[in-house]
Structure formats: C-alpha cells, structure tokens
C-alpha positions, 0 to 999 in steps of 0.5 A, a space after each residue: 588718829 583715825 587715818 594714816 597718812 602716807 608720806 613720800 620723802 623727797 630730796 629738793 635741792 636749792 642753790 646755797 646761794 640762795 641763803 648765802 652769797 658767792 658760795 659754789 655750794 649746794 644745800 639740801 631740803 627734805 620734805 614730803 609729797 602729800 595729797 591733802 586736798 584730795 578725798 580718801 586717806 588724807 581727808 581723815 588727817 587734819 590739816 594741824 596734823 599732817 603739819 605737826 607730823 612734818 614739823 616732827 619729822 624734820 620735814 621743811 617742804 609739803 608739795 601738793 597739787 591743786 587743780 585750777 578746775 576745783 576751786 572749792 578745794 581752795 579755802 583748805 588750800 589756803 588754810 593749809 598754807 597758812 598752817 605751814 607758814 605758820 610752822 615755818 614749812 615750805 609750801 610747793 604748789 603745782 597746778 595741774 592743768 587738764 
C-alpha cells in the first residue's frame, strides 16, 4: 500500500427498534469517516482496500461526502457503494450543497 489512509472512528447510534420491535434499547454502530472520492491520500487506496481495512477493523459504517456539482465523481461512487454493500458495510452519503 503506497498510501495511508486516515480513518476518523465515529460512533452513529441507531433505534434498536430498528432491528427488533417494542425494545426501549439502543444499539451502537461503529464506522469511519473517510474522503474516497476526493484527490490526495485517498486516491492512492483503492476502493477494494479502504472496504477490506473497515471490514478488518469491525467497521460497519463508511459516510462520505459527495458534491452534486461533480458528477464525474459519480461512477467511483457508485462502485464504492457497490463494494461496500457487497461487504455488508453501510454506505452514508451526504450531499454537500454550495
């Protein structure tokens, strides 16, 4: 691996009753913050990489940000989440707007 890539752990709390009905609980997820659609570090990680490191971390949840205004970022997008849902990783998207 020529790059490094730079995770921030985020702690995203879902409604246990998401997963299981009439249970006051909560249920917490793990997942990471990263920025594989951007040029710089990221752009020298694969996209099959970034996926297995959170797959080997335990990490279930990748957010990214997408900028509508780019739409070539688009086709890494949509094989980013591809991979991820083929890993069973959560994809959270949010569209920035300038």
């Amino acid at each position: 691996m020529n790059g490094v890539l730079f995770l921030t752990v985020a702690m995203v709390m879902l409604p246990h009753a998401a997963f299981a009905q009439n249970t006051p609980s909560r249920k917490v997820d793990f997942g990471a913050n990263g920025h594989p659609l951007s040029v710089g570090t990221y752009s020298e990680v694969s996209l099959e990489q970034q996926i297995s490191l959170l797959k080997s971390l335990g990490l279930r949840t990748y957010r990214v940000n997408v900028n509508p205004s780019y739409p070539d970022k688009f086709d890494r997008l949509s094989e980013l989440i591809s991979l991820a849902q083929h890993e069973n990783i959560r994809r959270w998207v949010s569209a920035l707007l300038r």
